[in-house]
MITOR-714585 format. One record per atom (N, C-alpha, C): residue number from 1; chain; atom name; z, x, y. Coordinates in nm, 3 decimals, padded with zeros to 5 digits. Example, Ala and Ser with C-alpha at 12.3 -4.5 7.8 and 13.67 -1.06 7.14 Angstrom:
BEGIN
+------+-------+------+---------+---------+---------+
! resi ! chain ! name !      c3 !      c1 !      c2 !
+------+-------+------+---------+---------+---------+
!    1 !     A !    N !  00.780 !  01.319 ! -00.569 !
!    1 !     A !   CA !  00.780 !  01.230 ! -00.450 !
!    1 !     A !    C !  00.780 !  01.320 ! -00.330 !
!    2 !     A !    N !  00.708 !  01.285 ! -00.225 !
!    2 !     A !   CA !  00.714 !  01.367 ! -00.106 !
!    2 !     A !    C !  00.787 !  01.290 !  00.003 !
+------+-------+------+---------+---------+---------+
END
This chain:
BEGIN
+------+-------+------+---------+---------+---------+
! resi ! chain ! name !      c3 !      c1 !      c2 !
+------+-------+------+---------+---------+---------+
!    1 !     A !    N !  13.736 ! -02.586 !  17.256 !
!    1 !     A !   CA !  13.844 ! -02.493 !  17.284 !
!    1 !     A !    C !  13.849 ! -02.467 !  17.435 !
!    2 !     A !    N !  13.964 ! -02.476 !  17.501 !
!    2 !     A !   CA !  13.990 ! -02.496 !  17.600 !
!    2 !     A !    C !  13.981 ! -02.305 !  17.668 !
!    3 !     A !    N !  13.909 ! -02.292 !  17.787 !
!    3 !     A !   CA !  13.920 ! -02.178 !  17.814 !
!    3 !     A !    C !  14.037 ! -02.095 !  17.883 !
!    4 !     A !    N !  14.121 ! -02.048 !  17.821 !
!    4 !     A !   CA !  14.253 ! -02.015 !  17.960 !
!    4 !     A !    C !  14.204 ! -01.916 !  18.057 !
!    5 !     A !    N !  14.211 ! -01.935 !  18.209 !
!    5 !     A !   CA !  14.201 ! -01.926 !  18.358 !
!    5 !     A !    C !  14.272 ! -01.796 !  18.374 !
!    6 !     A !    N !  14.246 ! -01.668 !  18.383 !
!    6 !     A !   CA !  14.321 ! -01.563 !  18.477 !
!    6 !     A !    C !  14.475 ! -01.628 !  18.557 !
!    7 !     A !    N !  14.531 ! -01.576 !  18.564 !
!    7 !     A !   CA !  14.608 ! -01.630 !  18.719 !
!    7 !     A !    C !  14.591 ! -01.476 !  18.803 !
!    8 !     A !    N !  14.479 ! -01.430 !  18.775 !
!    8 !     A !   CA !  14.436 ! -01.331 !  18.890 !
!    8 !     A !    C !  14.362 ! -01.388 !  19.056 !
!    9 !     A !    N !  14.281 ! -01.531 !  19.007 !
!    9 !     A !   CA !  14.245 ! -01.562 !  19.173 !
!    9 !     A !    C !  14.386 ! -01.604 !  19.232 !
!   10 !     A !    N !  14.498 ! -01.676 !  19.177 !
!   10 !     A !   CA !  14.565 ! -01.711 !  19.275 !
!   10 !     A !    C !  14.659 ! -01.600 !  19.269 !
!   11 !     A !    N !  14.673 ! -01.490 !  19.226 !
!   11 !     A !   CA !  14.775 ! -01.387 !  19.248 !
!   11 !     A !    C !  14.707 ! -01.291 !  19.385 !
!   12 !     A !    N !  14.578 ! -01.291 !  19.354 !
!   12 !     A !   CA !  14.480 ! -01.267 !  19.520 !
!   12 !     A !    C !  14.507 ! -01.346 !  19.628 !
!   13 !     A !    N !  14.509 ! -01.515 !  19.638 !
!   13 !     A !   CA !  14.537 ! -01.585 !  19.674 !
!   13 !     A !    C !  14.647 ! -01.548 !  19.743 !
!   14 !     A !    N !  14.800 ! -01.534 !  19.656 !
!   14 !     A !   CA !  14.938 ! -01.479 !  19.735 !
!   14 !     A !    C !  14.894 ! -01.376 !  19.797 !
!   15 !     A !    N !  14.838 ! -01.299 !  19.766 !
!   15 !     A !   CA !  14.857 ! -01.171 !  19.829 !
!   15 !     A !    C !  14.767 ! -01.175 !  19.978 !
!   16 !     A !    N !  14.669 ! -01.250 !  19.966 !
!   16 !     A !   CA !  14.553 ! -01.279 !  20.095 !
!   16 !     A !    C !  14.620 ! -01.354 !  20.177 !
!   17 !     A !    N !  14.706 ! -01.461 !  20.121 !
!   17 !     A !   CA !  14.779 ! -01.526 !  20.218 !
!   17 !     A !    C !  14.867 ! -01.452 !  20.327 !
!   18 !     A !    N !  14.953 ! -01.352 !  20.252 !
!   18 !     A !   CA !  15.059 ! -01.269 !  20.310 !
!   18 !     A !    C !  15.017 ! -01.211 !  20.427 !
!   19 !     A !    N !  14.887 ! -01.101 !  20.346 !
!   19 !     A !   CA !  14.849 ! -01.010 !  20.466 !
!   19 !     A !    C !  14.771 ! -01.092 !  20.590 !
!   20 !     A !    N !  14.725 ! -01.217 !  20.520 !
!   20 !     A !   CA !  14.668 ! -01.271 !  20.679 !
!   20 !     A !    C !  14.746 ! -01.348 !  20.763 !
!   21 !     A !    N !  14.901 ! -01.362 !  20.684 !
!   21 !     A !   CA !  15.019 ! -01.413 !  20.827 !
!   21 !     A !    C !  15.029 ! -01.301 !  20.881 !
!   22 !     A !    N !  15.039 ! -01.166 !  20.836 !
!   22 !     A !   CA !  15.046 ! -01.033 !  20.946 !
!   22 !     A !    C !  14.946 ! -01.022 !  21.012 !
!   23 !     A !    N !  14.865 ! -00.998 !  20.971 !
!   23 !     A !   CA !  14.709 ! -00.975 !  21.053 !
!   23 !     A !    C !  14.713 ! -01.060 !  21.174 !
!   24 !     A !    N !  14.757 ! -01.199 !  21.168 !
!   24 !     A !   CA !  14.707 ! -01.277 !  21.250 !
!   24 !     A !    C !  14.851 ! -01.277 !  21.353 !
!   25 !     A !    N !  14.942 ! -01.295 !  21.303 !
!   25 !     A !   CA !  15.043 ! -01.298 !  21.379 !
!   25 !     A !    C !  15.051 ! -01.168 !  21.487 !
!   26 !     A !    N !  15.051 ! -00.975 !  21.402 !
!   26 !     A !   CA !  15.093 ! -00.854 !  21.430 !
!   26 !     A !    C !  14.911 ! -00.799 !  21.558 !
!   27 !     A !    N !  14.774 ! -00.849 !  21.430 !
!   27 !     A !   CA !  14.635 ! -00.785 !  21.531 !
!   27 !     A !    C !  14.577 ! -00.911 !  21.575 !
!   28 !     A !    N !  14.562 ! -01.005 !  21.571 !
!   28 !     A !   CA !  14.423 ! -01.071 !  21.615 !
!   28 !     A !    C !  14.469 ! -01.082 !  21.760 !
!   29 !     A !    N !  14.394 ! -01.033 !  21.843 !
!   29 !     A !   CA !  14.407 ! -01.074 !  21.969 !
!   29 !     A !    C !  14.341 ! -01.190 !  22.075 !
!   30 !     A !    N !  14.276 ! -01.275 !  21.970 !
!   30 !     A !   CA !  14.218 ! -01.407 !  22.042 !
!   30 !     A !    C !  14.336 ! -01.494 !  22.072 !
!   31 !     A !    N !  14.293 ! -01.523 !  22.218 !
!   31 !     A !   CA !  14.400 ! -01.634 !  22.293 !
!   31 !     A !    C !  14.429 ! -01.762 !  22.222 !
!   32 !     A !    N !  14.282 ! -01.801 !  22.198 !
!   32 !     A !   CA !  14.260 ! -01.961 !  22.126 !
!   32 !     A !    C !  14.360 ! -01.939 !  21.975 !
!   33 !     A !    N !  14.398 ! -01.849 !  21.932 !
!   33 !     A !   CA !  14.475 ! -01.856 !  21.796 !
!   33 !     A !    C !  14.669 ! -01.830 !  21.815 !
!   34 !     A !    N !  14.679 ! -01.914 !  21.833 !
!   34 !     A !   CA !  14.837 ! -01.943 !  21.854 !
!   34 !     A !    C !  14.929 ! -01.921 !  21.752 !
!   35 !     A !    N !  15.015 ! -02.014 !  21.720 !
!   35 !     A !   CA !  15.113 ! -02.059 !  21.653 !
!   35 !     A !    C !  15.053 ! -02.076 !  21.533 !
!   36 !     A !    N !  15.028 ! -02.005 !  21.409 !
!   36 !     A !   CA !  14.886 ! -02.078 !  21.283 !
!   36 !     A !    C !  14.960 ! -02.003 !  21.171 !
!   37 !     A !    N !  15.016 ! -02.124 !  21.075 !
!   37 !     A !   CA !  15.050 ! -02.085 !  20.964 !
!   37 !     A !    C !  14.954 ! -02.089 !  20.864 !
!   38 !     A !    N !  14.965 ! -02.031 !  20.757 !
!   38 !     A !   CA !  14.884 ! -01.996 !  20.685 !
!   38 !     A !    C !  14.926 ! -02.053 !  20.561 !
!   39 !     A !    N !  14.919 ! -02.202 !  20.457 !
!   39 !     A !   CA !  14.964 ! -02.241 !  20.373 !
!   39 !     A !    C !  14.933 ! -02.228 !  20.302 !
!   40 !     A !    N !  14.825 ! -02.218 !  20.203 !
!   40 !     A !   CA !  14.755 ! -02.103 !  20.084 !
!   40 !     A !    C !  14.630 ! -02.069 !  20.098 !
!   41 !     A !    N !  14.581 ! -02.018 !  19.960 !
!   41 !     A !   CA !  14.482 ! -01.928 !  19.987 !
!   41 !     A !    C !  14.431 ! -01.940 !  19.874 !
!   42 !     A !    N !  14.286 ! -02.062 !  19.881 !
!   42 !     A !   CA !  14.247 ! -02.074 !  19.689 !
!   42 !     A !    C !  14.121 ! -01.965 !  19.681 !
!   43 !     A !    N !  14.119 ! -01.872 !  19.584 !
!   43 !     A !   CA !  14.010 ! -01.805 !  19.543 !
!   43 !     A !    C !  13.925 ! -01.816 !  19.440 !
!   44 !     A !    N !  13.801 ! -01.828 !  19.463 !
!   44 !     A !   CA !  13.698 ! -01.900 !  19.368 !
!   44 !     A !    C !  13.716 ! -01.787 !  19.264 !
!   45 !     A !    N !  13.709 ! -01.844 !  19.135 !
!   45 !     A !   CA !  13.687 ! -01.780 !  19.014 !
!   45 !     A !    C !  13.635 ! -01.620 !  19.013 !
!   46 !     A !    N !  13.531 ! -01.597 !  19.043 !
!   46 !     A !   CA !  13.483 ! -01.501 !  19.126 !
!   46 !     A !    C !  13.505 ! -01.405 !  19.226 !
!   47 !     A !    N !  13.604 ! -01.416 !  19.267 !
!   47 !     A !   CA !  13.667 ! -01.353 !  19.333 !
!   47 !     A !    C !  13.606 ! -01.341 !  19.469 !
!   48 !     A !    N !  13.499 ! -01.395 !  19.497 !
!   48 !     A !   CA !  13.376 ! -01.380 !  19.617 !
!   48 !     A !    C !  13.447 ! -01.434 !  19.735 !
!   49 !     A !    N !  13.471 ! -01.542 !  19.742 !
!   49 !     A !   CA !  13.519 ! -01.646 !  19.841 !
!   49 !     A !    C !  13.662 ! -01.699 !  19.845 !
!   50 !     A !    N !  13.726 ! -01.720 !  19.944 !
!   50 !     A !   CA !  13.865 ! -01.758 !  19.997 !
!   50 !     A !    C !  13.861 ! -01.866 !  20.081 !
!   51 !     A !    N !  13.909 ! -01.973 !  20.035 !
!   51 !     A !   CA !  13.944 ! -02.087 !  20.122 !
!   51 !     A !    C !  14.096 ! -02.047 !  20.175 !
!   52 !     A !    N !  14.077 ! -02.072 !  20.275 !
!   52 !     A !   CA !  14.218 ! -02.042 !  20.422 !
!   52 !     A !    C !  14.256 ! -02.181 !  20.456 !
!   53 !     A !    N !  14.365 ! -02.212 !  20.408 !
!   53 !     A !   CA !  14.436 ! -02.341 !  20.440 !
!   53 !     A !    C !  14.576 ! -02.310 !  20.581 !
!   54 !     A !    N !  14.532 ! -02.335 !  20.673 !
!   54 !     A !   CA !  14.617 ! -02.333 !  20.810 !
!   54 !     A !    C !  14.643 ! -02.466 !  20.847 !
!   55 !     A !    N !  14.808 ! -02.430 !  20.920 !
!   55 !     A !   CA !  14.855 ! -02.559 !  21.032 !
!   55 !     A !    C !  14.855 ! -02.407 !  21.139 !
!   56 !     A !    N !  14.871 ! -02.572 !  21.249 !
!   56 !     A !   CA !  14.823 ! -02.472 !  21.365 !
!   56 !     A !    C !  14.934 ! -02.572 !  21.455 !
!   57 !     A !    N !  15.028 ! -02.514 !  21.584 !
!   57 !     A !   CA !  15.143 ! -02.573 !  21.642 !
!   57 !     A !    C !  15.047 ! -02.544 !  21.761 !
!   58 !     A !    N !  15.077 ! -02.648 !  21.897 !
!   58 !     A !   CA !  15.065 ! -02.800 !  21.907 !
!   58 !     A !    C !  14.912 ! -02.833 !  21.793 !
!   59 !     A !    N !  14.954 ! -02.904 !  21.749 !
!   59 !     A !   CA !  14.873 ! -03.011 !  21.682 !
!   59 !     A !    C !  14.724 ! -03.037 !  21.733 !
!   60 !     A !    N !  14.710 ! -03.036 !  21.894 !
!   60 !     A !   CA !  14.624 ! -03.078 !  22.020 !
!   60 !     A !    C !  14.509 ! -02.919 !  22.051 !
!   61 !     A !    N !  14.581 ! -02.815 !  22.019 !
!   61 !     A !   CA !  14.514 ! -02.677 !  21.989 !
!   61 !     A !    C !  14.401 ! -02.657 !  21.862 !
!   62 !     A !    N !  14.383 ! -02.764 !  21.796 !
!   62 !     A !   CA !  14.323 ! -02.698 !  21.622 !
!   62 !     A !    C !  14.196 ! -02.703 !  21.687 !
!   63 !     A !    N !  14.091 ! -02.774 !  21.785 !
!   63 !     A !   CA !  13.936 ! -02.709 !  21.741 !
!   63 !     A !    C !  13.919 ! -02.587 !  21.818 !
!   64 !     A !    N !  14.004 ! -02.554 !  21.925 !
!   64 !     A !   CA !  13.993 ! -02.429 !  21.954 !
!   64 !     A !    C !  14.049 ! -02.294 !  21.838 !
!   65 !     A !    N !  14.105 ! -02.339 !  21.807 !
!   65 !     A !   CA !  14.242 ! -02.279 !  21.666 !
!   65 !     A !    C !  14.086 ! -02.236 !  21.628 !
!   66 !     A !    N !  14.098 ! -02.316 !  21.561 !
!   66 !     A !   CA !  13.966 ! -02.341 !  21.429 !
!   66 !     A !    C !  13.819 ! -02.284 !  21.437 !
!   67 !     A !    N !  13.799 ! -02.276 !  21.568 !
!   67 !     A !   CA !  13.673 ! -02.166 !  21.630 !
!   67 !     A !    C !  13.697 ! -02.006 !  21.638 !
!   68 !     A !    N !  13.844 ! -01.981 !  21.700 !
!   68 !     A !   CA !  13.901 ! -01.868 !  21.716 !
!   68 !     A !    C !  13.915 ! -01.803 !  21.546 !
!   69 !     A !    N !  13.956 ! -01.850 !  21.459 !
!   69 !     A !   CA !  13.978 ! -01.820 !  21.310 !
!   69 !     A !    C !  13.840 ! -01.815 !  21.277 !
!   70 !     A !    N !  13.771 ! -01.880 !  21.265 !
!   70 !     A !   CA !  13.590 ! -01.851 !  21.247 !
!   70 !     A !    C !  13.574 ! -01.760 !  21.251 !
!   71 !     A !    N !  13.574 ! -01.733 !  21.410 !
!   71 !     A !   CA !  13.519 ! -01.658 !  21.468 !
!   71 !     A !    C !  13.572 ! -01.499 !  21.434 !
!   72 !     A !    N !  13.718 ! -01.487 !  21.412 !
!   72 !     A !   CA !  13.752 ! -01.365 !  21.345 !
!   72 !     A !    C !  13.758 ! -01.358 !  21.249 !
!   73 !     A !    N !  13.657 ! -01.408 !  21.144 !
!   73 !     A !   CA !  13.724 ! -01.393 !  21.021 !
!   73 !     A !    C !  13.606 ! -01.248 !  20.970 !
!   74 !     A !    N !  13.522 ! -01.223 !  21.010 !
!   74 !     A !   CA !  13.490 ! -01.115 !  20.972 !
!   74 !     A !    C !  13.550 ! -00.966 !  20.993 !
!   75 !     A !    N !  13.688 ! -01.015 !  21.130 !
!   75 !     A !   CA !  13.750 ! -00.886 !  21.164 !
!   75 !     A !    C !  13.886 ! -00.894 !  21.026 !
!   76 !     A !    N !  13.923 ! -00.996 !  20.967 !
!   76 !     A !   CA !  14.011 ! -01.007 !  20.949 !
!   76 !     A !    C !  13.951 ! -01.003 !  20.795 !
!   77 !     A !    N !  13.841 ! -01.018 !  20.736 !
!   77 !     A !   CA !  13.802 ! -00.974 !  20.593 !
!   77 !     A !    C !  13.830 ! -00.837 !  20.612 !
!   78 !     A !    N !  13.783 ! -00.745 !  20.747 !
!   78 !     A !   CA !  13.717 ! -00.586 !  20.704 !
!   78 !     A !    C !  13.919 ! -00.575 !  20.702 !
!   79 !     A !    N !  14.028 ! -00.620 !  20.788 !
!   79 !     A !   CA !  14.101 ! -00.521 !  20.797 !
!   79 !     A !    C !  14.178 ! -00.579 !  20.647 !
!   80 !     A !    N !  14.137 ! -00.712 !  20.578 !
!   80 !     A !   CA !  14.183 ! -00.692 !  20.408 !
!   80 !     A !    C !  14.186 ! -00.591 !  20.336 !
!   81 !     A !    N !  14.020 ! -00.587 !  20.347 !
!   81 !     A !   CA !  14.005 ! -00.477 !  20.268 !
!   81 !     A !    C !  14.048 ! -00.338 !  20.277 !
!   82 !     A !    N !  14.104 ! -00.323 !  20.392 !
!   82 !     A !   CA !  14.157 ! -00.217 !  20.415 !
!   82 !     A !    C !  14.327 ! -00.213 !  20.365 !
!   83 !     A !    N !  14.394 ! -00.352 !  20.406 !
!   83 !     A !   CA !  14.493 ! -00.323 !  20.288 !
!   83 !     A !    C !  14.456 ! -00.339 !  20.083 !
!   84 !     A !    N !  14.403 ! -00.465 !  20.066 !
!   84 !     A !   CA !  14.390 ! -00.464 !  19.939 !
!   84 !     A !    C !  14.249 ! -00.415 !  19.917 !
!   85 !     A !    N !  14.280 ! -00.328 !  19.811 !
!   85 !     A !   CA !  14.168 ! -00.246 !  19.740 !
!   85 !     A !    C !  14.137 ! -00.310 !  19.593 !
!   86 !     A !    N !  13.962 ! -00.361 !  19.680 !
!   86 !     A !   CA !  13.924 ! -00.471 !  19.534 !
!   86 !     A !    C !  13.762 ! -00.385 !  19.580 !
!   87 !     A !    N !  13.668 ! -00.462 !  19.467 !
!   87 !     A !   CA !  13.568 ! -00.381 !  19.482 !
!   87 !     A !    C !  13.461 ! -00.488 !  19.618 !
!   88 !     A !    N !  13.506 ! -00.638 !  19.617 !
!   88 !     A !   CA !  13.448 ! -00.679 !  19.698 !
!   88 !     A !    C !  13.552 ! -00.754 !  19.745 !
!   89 !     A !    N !  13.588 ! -00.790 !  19.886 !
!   89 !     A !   CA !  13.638 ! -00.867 !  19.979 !
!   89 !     A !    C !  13.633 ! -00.987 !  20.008 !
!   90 !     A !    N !  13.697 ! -01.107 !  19.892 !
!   90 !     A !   CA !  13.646 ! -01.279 !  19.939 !
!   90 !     A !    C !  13.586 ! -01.272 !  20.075 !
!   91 !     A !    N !  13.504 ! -01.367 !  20.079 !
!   91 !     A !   CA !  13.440 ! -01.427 !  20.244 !
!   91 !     A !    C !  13.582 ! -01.506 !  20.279 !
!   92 !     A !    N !  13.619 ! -01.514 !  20.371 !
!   92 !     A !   CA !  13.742 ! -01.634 !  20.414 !
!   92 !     A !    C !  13.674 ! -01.700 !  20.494 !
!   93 !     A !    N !  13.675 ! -01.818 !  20.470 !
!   93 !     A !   CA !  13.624 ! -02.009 !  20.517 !
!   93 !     A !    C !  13.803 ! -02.076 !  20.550 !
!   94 !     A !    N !  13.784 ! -02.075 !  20.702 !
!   94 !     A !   CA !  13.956 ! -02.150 !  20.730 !
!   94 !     A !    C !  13.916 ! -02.290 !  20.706 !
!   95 !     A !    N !  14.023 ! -02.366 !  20.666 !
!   95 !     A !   CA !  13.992 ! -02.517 !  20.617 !
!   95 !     A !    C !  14.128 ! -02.562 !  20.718 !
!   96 !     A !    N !  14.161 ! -02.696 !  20.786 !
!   96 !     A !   CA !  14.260 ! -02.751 !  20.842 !
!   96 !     A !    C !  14.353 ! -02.795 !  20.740 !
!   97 !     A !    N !  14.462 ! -02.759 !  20.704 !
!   97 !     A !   CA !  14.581 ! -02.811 !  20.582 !
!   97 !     A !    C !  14.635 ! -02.940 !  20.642 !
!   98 !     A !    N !  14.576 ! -03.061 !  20.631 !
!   98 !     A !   CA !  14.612 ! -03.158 !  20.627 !
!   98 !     A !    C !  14.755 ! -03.180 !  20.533 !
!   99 !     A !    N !  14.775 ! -03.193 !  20.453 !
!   99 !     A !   CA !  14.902 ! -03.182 !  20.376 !
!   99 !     A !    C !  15.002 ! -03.209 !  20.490 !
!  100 !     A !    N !  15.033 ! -03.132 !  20.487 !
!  100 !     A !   CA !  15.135 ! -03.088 !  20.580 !
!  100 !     A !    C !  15.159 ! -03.251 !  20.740 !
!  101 !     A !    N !  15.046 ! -03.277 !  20.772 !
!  101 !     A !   CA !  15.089 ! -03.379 !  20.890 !
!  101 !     A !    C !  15.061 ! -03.538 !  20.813 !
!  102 !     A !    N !  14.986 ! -03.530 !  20.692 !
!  102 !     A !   CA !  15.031 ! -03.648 !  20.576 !
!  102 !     A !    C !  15.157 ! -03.666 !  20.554 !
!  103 !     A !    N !  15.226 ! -03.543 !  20.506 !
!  103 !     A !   CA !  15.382 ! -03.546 !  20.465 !
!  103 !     A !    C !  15.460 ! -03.600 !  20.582 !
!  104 !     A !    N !  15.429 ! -03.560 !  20.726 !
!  104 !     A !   CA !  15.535 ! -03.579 !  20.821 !
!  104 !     A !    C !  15.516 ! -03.718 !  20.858 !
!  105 !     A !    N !  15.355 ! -03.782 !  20.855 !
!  105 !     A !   CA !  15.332 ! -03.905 !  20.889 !
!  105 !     A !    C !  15.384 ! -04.007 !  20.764 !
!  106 !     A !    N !  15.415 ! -03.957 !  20.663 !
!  106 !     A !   CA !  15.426 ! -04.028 !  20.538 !
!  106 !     A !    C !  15.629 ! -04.074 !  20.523 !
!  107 !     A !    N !  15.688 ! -03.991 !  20.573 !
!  107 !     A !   CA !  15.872 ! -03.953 !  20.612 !
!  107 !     A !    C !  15.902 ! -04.048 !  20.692 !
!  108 !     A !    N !  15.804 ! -04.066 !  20.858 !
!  108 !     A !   CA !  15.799 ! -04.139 !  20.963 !
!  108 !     A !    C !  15.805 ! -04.300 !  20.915 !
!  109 !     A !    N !  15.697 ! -04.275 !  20.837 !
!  109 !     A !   CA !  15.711 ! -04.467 !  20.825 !
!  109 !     A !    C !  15.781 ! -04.459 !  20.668 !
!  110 !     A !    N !  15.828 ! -04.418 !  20.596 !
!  110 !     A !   CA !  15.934 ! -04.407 !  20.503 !
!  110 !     A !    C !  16.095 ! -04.418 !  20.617 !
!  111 !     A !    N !  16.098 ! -04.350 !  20.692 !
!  111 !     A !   CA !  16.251 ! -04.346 !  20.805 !
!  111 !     A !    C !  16.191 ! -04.520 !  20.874 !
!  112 !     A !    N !  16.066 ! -04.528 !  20.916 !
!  112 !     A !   CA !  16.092 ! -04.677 !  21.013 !
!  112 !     A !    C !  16.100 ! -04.775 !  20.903 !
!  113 !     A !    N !  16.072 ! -04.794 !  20.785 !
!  113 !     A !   CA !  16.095 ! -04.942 !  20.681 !
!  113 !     A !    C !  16.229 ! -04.898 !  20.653 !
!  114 !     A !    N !  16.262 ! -04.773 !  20.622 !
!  114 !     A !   CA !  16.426 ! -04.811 !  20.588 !
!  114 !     A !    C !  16.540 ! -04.848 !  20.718 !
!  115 !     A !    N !  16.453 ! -04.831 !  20.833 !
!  115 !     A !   CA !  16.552 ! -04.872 !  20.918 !
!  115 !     A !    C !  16.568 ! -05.027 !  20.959 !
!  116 !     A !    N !  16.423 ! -05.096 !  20.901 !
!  116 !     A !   CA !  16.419 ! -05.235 !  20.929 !
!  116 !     A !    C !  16.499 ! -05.312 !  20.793 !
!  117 !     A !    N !  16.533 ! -05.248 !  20.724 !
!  117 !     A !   CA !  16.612 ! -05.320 !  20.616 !
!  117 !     A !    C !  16.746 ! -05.311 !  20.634 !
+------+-------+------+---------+---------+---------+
END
């Protein structure tokens, strides 16, 4: 018998996503964190941990990006918890969202073979 899954981690998920395009866009004040979208937000079963899936604009910015997000992510768990009221606060781990420059590299040579035909 198959166990059915909450859709409570990924309804955390939406909601972690949201507040950390404000957070990051409205407080973080590190230089190294630019232009950084925030494409989802998977939460372990448990509710403990948050994987942070970001693109980050220029492209040429992500290991600084990617140190700067590290590096705040303990400012940016405490000011969660200060909007969402849970009894513990996922850890957030930023991951690079590849997706996203697959798709554009994947269009590119989909647009150059149809132009050689």
């Amino acid at each position: 018998m198959e166990k059915k899954s909450s859709g409570r981690p990924q309804k955390l998920g939406d909601q972690i996503q949201r507040e950390l395009s404000d957070l990051i866009q409205r407080e973080l004040r590190d230089p190294r964190v630019g232009m950084v979208t925030i494409t989802s937000v998977d939460v372990s079963p448990d509710l403990s941990h948050a994987k942070v899936f970001f693109t980050v604009l220029p492209e040429e910015k992500l290991p600084e990006t990617s140190k700067g997000l590290s590096r705040a992510a303990g400012y940016l768990r405490s000011q969660l918890a200060k909007r969402i009221k849970l009894y513990t606060t996922p850890e957030l781990r930023f991951v690079y969202d590849e997706s996203v420059e697959r798709g554009d590299r994947l269009s590119r040579l989909i647009d150059s073979a149809n132009k050689k035909s």
